[in-house]
C-alpha positions as CSV (number, residue, x, y, z in Angstrom):
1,X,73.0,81.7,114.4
2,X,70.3,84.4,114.6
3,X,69.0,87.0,116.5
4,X,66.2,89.4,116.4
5,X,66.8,93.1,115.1
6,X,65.5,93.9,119.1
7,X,68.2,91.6,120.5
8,X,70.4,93.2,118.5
9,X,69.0,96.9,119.4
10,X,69.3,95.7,123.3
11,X,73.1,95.0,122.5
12,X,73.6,98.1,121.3
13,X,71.9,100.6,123.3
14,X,74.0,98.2,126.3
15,X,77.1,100.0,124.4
16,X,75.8,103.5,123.6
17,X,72.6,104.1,125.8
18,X,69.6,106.1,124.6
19,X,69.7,108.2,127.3
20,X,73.0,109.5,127.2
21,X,71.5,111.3,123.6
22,X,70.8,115.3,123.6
23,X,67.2,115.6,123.6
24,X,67.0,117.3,119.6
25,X,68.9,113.6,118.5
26,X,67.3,111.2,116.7
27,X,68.1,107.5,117.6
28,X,67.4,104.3,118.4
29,X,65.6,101.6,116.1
30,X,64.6,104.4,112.8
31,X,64.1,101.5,110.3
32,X,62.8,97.8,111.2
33,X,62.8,95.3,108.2
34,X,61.7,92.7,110.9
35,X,64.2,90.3,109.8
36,X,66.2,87.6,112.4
37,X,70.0,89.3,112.1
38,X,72.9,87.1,111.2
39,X,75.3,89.8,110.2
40,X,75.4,93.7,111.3
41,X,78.1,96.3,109.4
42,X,78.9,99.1,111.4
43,X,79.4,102.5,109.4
44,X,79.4,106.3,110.2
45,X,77.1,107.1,107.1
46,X,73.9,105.1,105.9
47,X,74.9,105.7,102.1
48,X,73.7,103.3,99.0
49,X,77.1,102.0,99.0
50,X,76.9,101.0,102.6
51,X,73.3,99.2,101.9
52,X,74.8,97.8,98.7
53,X,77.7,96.4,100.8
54,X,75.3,95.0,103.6
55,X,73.1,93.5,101.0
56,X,76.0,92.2,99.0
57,X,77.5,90.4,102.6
58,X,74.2,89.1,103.5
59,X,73.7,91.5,106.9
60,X,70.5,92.1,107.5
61,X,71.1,95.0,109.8
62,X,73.3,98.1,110.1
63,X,74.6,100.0,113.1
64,X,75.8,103.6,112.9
65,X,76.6,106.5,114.1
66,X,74.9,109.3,112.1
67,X,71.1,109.4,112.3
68,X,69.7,108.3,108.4
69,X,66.0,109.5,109.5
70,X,66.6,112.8,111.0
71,X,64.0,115.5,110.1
72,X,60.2,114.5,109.5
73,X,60.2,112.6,106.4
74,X,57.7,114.5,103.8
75,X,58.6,112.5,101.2
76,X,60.4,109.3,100.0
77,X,61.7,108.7,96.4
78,X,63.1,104.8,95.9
79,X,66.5,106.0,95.6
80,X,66.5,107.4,99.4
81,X,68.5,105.8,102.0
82,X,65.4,104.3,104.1
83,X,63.7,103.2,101.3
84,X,66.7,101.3,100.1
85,X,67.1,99.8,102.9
86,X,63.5,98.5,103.7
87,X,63.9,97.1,99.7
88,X,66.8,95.3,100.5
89,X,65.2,93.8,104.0
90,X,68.1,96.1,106.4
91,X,67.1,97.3,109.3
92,X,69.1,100.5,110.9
93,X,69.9,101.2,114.4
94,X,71.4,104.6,114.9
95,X,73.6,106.0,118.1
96,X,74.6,109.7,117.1
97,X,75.2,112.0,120.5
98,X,74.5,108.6,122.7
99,X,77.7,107.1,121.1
100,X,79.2,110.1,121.3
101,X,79.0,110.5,125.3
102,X,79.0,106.6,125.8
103,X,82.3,105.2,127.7
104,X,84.1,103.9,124.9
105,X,82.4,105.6,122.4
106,X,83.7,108.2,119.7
107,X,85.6,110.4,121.4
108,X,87.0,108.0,124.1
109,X,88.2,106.5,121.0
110,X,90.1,109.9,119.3
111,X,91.0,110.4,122.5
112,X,93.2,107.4,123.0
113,X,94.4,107.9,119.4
114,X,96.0,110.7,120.2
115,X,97.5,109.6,123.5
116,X,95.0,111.4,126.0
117,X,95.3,108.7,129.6
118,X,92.2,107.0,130.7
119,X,91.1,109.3,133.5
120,X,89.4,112.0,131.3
121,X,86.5,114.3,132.5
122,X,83.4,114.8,130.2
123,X,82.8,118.0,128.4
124,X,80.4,119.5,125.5
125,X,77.6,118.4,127.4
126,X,78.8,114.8,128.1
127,X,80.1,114.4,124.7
128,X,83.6,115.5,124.6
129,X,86.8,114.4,127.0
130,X,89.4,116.7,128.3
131,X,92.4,115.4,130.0
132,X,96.2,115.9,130.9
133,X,98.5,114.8,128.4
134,X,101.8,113.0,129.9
135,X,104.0,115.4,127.8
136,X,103.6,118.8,126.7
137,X,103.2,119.3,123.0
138,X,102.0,121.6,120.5
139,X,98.8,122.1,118.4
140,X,100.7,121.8,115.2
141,X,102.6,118.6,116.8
142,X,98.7,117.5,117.3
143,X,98.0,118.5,113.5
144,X,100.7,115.9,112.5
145,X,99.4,113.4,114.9
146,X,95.9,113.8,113.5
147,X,97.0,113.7,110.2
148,X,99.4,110.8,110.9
149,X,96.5,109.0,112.8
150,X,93.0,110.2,110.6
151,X,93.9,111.3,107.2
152,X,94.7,114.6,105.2
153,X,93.0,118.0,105.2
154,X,94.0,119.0,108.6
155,X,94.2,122.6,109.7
156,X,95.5,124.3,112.8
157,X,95.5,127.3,115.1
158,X,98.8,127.1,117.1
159,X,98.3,128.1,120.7
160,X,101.0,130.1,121.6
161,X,102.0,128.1,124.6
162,X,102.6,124.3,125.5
163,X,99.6,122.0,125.0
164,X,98.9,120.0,128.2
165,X,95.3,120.0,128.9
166,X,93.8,118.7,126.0
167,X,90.0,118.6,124.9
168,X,88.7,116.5,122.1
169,X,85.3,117.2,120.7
170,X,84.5,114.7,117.5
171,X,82.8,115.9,114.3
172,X,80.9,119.7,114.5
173,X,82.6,120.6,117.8
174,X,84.0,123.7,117.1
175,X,81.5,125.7,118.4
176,X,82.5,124.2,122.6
177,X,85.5,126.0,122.1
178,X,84.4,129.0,124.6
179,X,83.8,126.1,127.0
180,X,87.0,124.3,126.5
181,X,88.8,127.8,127.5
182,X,87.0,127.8,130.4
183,X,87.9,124.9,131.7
184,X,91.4,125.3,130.9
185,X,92.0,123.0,127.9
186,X,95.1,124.6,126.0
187,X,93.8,123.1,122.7
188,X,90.4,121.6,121.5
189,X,90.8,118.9,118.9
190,X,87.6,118.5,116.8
191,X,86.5,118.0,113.2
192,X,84.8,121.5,111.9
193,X,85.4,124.9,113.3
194,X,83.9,127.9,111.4
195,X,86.0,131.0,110.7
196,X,84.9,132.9,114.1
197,X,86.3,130.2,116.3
198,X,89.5,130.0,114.5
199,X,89.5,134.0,115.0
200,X,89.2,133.2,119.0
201,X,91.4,130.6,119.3
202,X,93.7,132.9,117.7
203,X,92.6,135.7,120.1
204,X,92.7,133.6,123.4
205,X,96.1,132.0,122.5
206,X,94.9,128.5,122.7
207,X,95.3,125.7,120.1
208,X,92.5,124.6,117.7
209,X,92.9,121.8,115.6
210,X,90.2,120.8,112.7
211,X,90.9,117.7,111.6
212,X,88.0,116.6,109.7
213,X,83.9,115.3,110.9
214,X,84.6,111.6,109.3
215,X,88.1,111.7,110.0
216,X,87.4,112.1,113.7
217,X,84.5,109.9,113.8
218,X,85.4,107.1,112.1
219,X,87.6,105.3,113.8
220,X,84.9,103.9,116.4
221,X,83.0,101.8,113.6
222,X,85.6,99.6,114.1
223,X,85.8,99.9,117.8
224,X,81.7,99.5,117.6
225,X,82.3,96.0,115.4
226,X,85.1,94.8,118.0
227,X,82.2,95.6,121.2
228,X,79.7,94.1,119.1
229,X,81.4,90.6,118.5
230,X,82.0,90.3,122.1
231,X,78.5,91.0,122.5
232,X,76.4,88.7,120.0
233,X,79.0,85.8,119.8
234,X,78.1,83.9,116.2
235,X,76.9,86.9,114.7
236,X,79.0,88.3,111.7
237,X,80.5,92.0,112.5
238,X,82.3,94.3,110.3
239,X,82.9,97.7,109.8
240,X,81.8,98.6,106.2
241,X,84.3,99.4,103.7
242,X,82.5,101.9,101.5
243,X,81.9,104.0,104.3
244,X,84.2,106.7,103.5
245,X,85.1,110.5,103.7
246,X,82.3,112.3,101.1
247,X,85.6,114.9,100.8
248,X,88.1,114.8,98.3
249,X,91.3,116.4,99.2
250,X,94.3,117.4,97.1
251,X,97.8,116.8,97.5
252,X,100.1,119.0,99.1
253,X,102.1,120.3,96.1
254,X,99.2,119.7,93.3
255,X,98.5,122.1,90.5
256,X,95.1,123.3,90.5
């Protein structure tokens, strides 16, 4: 069975909308090999690896979640993304911020990892959740979870006080903290926060946890391959297996 790469853009944007995207975002559609689709991977990152994988399992399209085409193109060498993928006849559909906000989408997705309930209220512009935990806990209790749950290189602010209200802001999120202490979260969960916002978390006495961008992204390219079968019945989905963490990390305890 077949479909058309804009059947299978129509099944997607069902999932993640385009309009749920900030208005700087870049999605939808950004490269169209005009192929009939019999197999999609679903990845975080458009690398060569993940176009060498798709090629190798016969899918003629990919779905993720970071943007490959973001700034005006002013030039294109073979060995770039797009062009690789146009070579190998992929097309690329691309939900960054959309799939972040969507219901079910990235951070509905770390939010249920780490045990937030369904009834969650949007923050970060639509993109983030923040909801009542059933217990109380602690940022570094949420540290192991995230570790436990996404992988290693996980750091911590702890808040000083019991962690009930939780808010959970996928990848570069650091920077809603300020809004998360305003709408009472005692800890913000997110993938990258710079220096100054580990100083203020410090400062306010509320938790911060930086547990990675991929780490806390990742999980919903399976999620998106699970929606996606349920969607285009007969068409192969997976999530790609050489989508991983461009970080290397080194174990606790190693010599330098």
């Amino acid at each position: 069975m077949a479909v058309t790469v804009q059947q299978a853009l129509a099944a997607l944007q069902s999932i993640a909308p385009p309009a749920l995207a900030q208005s700087w975002d870049n999605v939808g559609l950004l490269v169209d090999a005009k192929r009939p689709v019999t197999g999609i991977l679903t990845a975080l990152d458009i690398t060569p690896a993940v176009v060498a994988e798709a090629a190798a399992a016969g899918c003629e399209l990919i779905a993720a979640h970071h943007p490959v085409i973001f700034d005006p193109l002013k030039a294109l060498a073979a060995d770039d993304v797009p062009a690789l993928l146009l070579k190998n006849g992929i097309s690329a559909v691309c939900m960054h911020t959309n799939l972040d906000a969507a219901p079910g989408g990235v951070n509905d997705v770390l939010a249920g990892l780490l045990g937030m309930p369904a009834e969650r209220e949007p923050i970060a512009g639509g993109c983030g959740r923040l909801g009542t935990l059933a217990r109380p806990t602690t940022a570094a209790a949420l540290a192991a979870l995230c570790e436990e749950k996404l992988g290693r290189g996980v750091r911590w602010v702890e808040a000083g006080r019991p962690v009930q209200r939780l808010a959970v802001v996928s990848g570069a999120g650091g920077s809603f903290l300020p809004e998360c202490i305003a709408a009472g979260a005692d800890c913000l969960v997110t993938g990258e926060a710079a220096h100054h916002i580990a100083l203020l978390a410090r400062q306010k006495g509320i938790g911060l946890v930086a547990a990675g961008h991929w780490a806390t992204e990742h999980p919903v390219t399976a999620a998106l391959a699970a929606y996606l079968g349920e969607r285009l019945p007969g068409i192969r989905v997976s999530a790609a297996q050489t989508d991983t963490d461009p970080f290397d990390y080194r174990e606790c305890g190693e010599k330098r």
